[in-house]
HTML snippet that shows the backbone in 3Dmol.js (N, CA, C, O; Angstrom):
<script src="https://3Dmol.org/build/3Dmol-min.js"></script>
<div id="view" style="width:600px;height:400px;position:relative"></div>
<script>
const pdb = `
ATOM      1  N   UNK A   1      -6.056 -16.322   8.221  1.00  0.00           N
ATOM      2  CA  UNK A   1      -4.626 -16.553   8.225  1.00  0.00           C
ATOM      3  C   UNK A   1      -4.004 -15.702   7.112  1.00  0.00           C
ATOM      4  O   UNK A   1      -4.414 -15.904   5.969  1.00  0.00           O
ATOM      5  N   UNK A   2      -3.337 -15.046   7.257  1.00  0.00           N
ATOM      6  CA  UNK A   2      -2.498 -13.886   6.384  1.00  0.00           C
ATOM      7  C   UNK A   2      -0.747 -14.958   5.791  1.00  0.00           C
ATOM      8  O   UNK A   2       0.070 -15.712   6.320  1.00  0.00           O
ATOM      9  N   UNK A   3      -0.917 -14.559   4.905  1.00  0.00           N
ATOM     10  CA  UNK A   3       0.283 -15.578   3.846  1.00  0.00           C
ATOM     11  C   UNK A   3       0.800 -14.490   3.017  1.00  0.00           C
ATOM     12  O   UNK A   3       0.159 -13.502   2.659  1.00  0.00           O
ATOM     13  N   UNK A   4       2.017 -14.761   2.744  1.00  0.00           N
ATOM     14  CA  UNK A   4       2.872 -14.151   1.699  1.00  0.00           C
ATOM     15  C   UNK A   4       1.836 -13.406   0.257  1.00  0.00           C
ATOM     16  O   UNK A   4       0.638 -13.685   0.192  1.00  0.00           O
ATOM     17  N   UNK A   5       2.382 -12.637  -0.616  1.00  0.00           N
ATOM     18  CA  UNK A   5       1.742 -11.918  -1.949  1.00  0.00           C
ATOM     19  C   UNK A   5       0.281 -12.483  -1.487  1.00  0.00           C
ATOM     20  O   UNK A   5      -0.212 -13.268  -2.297  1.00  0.00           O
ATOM     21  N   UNK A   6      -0.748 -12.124   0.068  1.00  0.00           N
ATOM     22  CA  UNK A   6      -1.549 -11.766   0.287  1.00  0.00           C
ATOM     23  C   UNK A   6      -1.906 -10.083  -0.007  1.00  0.00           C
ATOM     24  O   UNK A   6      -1.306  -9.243   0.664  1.00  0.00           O
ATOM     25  N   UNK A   7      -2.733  -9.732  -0.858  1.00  0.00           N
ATOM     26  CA  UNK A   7      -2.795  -8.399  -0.768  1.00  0.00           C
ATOM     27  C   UNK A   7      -4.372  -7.487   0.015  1.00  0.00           C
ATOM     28  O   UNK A   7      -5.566  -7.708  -0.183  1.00  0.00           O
ATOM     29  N   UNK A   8      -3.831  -6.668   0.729  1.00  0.00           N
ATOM     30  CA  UNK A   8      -4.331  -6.181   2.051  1.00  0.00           C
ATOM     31  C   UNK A   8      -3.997  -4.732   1.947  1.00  0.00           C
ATOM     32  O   UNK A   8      -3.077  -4.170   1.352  1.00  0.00           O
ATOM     33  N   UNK A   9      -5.531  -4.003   3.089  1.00  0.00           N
ATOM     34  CA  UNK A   9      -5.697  -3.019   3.104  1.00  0.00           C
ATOM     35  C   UNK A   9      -5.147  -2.197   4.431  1.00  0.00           C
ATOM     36  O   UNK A   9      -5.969  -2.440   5.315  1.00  0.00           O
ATOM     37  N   UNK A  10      -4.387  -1.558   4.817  1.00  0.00           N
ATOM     38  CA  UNK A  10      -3.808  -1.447   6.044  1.00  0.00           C
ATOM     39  C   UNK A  10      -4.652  -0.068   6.871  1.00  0.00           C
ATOM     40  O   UNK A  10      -4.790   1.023   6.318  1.00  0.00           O
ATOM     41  N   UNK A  11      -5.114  -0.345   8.149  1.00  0.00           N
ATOM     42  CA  UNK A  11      -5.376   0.168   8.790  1.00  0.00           C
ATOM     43  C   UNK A  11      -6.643   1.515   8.281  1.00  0.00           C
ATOM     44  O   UNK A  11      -7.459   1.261   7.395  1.00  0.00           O
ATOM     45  N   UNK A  12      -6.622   2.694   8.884  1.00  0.00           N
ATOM     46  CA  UNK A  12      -8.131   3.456   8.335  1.00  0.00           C
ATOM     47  C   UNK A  12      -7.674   4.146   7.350  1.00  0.00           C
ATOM     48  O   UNK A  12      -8.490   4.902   6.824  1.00  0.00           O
ATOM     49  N   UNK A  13      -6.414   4.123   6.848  1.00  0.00           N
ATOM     50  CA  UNK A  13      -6.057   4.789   5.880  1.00  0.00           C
ATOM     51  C   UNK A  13      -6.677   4.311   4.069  1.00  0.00           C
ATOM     52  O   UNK A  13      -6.744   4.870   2.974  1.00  0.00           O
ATOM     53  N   UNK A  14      -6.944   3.265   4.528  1.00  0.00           N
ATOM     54  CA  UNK A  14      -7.237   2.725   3.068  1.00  0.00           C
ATOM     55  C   UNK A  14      -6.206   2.281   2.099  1.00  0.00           C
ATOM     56  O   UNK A  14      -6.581   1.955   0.972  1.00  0.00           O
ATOM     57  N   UNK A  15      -4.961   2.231   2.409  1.00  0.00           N
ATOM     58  CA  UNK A  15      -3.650   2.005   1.486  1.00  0.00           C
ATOM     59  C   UNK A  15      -4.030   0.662   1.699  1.00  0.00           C
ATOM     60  O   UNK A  15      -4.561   0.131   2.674  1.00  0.00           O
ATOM     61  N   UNK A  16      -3.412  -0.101  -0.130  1.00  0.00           N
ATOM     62  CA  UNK A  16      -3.117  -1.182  -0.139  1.00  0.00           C
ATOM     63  C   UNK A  16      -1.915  -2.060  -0.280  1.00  0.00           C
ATOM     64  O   UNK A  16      -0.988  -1.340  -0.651  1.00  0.00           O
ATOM     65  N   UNK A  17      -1.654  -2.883  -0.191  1.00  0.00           N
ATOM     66  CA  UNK A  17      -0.123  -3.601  -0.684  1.00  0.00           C
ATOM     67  C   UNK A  17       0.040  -4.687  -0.341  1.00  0.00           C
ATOM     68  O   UNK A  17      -0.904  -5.318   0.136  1.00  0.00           O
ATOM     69  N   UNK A  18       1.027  -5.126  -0.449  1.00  0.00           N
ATOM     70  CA  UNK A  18       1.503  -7.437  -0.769  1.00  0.00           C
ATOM     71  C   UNK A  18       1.950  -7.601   0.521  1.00  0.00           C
ATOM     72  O   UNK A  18       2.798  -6.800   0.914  1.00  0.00           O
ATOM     73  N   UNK A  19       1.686  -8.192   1.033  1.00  0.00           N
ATOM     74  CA  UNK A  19       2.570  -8.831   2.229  1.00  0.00           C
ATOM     75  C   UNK A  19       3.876  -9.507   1.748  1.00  0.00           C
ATOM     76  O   UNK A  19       3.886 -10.062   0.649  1.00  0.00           O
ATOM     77  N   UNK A  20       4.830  -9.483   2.427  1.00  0.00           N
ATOM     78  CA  UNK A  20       6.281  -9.389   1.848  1.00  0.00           C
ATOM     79  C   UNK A  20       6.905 -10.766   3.062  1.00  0.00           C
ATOM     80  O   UNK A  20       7.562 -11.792   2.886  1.00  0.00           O
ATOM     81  N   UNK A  21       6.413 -10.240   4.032  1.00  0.00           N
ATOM     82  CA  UNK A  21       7.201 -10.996   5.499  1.00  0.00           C
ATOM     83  C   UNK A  21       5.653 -11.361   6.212  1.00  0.00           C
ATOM     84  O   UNK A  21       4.727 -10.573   6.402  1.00  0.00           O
ATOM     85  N   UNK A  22       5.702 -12.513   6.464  1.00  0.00           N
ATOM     86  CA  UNK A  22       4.786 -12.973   8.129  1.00  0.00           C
ATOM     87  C   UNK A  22       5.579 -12.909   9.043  1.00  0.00           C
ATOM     88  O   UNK A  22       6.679 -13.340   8.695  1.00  0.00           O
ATOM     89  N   UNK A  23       5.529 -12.468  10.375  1.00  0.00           N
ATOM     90  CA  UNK A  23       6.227 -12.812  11.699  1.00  0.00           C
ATOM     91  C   UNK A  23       4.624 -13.345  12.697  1.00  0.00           C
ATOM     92  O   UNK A  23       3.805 -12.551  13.160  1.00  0.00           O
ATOM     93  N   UNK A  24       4.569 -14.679  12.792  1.00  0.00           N
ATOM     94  CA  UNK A  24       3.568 -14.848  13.772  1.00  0.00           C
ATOM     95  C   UNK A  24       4.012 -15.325  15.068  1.00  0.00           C
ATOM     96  O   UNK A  24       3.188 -16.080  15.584  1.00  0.00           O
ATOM     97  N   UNK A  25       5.157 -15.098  15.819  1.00  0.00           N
ATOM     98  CA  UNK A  25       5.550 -14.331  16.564  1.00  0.00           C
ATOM     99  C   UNK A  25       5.393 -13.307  17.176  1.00  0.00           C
ATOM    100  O   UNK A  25       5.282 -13.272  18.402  1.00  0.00           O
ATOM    101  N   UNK A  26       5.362 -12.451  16.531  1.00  0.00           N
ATOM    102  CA  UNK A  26       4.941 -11.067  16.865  1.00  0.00           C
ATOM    103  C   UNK A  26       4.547 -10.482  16.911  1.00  0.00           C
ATOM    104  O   UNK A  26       4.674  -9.341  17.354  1.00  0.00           O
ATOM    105  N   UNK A  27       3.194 -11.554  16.012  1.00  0.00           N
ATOM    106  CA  UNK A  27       1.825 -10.793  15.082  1.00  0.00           C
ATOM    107  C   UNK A  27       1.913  -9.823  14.337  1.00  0.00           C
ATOM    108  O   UNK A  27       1.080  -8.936  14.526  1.00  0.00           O
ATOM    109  N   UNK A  28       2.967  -9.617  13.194  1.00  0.00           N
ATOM    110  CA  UNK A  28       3.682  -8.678  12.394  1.00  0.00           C
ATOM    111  C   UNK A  28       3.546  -8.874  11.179  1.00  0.00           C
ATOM    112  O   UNK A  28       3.580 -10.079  10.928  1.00  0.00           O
ATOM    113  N   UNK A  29       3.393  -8.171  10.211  1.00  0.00           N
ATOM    114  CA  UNK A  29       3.558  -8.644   8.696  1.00  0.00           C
ATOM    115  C   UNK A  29       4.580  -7.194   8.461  1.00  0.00           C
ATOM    116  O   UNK A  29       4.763  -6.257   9.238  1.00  0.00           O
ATOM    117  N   UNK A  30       5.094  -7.414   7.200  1.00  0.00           N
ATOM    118  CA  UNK A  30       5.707  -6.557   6.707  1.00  0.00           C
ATOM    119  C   UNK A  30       5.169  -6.377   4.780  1.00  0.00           C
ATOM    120  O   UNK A  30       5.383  -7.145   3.842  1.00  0.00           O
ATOM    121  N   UNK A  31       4.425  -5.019   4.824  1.00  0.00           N
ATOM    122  CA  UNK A  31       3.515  -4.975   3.738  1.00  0.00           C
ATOM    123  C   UNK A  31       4.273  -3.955   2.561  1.00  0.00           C
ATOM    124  O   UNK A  31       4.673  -2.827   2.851  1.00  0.00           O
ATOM    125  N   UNK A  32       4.353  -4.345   1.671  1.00  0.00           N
ATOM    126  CA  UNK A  32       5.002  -3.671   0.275  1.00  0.00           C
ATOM    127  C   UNK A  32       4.091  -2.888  -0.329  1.00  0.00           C
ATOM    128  O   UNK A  32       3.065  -3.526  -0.565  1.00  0.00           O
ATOM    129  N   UNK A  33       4.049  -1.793  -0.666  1.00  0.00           N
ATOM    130  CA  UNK A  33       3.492  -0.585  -1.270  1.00  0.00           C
ATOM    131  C   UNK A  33       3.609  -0.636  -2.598  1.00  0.00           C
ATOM    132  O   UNK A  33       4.445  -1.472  -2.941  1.00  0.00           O
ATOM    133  N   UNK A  34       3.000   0.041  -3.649  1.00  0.00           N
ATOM    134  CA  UNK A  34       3.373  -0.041  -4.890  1.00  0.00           C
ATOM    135  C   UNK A  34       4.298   1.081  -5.504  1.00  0.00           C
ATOM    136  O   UNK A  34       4.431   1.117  -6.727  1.00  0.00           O
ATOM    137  N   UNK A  35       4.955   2.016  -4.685  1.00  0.00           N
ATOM    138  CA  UNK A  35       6.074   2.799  -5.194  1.00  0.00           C
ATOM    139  C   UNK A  35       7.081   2.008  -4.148  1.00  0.00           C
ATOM    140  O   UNK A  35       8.071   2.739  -4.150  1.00  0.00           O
ATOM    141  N   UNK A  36       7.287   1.190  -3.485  1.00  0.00           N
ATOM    142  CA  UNK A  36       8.105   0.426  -3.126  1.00  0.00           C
ATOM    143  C   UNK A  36       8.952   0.390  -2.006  1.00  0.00           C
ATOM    144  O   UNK A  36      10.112   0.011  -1.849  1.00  0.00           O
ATOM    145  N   UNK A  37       7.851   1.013  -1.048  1.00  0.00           N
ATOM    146  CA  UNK A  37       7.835   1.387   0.395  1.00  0.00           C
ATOM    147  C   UNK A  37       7.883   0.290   1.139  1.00  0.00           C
ATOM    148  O   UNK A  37       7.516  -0.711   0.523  1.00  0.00           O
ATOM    149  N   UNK A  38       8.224   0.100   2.315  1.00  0.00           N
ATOM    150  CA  UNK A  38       7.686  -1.113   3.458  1.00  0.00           C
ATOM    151  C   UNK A  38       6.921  -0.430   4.554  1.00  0.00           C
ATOM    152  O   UNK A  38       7.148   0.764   4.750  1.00  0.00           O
ATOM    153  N   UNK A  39       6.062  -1.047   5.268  1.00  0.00           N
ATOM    154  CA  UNK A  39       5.769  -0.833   6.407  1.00  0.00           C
ATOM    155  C   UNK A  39       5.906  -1.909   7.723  1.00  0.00           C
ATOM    156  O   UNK A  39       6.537  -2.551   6.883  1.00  0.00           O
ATOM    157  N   UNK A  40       5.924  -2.454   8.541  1.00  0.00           N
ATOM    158  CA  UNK A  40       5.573  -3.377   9.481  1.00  0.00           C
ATOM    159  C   UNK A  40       4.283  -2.776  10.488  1.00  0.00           C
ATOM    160  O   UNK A  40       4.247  -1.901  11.353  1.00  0.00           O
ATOM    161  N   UNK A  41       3.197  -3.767   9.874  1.00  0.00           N
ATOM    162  CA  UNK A  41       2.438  -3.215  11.086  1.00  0.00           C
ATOM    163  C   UNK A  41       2.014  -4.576  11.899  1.00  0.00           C
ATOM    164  O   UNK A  41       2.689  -5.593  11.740  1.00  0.00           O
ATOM    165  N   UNK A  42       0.821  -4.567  12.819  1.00  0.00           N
ATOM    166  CA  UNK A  42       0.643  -5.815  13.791  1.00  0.00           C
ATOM    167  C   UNK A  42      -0.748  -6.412  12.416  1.00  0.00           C
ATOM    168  O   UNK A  42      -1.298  -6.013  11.390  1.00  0.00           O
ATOM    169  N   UNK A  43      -0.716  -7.531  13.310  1.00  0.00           N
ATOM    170  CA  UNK A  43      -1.998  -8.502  12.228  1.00  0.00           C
ATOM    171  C   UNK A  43      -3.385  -7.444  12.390  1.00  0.00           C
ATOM    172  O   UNK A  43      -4.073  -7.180  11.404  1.00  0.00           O
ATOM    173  N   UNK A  44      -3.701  -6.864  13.805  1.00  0.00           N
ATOM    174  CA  UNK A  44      -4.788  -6.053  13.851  1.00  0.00           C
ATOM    175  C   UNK A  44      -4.904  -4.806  12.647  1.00  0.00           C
ATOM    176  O   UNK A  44      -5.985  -4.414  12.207  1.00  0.00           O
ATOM    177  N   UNK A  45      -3.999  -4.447  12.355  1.00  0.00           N
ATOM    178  CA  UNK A  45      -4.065  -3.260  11.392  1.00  0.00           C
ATOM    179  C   UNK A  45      -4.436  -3.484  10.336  1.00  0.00           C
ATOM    180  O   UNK A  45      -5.062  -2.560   9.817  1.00  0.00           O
ATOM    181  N   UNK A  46      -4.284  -4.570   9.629  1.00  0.00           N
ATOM    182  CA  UNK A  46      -4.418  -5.113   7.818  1.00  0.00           C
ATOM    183  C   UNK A  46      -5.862  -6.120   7.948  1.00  0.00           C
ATOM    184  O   UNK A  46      -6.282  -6.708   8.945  1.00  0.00           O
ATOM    185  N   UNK A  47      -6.492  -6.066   6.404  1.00  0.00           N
ATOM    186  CA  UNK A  47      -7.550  -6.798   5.958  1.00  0.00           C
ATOM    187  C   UNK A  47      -6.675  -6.917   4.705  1.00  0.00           C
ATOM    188  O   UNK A  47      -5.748  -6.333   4.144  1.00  0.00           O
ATOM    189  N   UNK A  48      -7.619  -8.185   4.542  1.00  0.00           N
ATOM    190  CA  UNK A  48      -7.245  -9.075   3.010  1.00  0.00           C
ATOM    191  C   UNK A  48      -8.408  -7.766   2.274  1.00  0.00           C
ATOM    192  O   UNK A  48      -9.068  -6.913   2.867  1.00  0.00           O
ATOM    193  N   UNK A  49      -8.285  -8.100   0.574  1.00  0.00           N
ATOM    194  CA  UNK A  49      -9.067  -7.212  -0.093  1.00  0.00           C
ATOM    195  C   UNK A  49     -10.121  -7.995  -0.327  1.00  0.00           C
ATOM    196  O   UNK A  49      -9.693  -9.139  -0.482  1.00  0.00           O
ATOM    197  N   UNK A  50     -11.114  -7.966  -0.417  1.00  0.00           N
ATOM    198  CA  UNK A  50     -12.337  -8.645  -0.472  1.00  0.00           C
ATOM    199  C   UNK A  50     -12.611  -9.296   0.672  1.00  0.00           C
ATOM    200  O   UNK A  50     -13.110 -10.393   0.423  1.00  0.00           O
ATOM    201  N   UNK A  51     -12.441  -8.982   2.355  1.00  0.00           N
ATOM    202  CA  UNK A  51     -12.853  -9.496   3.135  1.00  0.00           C
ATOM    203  C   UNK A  51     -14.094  -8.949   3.776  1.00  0.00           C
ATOM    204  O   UNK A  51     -14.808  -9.530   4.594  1.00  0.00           O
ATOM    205  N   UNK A  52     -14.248  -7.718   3.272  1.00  0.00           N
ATOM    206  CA  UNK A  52     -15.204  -7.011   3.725  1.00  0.00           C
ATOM    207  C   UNK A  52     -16.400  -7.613   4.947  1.00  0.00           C
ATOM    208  O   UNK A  52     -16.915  -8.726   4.837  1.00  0.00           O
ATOM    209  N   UNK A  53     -16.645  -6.853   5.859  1.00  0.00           N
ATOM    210  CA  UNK A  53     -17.889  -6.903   6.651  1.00  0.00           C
ATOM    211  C   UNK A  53     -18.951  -6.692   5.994  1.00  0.00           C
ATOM    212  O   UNK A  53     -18.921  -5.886   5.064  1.00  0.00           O
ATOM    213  N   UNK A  54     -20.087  -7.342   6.317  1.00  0.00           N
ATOM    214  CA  UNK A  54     -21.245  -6.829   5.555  1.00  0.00           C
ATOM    215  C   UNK A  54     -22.391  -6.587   6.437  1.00  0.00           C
ATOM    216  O   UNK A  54     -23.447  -6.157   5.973  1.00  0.00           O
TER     217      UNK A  54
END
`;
const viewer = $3Dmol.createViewer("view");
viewer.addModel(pdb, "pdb");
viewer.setStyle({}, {cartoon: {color: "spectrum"}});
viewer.zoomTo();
viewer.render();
</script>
């Protein structure tokens, strides 16, 4: 379950940042960057940091 100032790794790029917005609706988060960007991507795109597969 993905929650607010969750911080997550988005998609194969490896960027990280805070989750800002949940929409589970839409399966959407809206993720904050640290120069102070937004993105919206779907729940499939983002991992928490330390969720790793092993």
């Amino acid at each position: 379950m993905l929650k607010v100032d969750d911080k997550v790794i988005v998609d194969f790029t490896e960027e990280q940042g805070v989750i800002s917005k949940v929409d589970y609706r839409y399966r959407q988060v809206e993720v904050e960057y640290s120069d102070g960007t937004y993105q919206v991507v779907g729940f499939h795109k983002v991992r928490k940091v330390g969720n790793e597969c092993h």
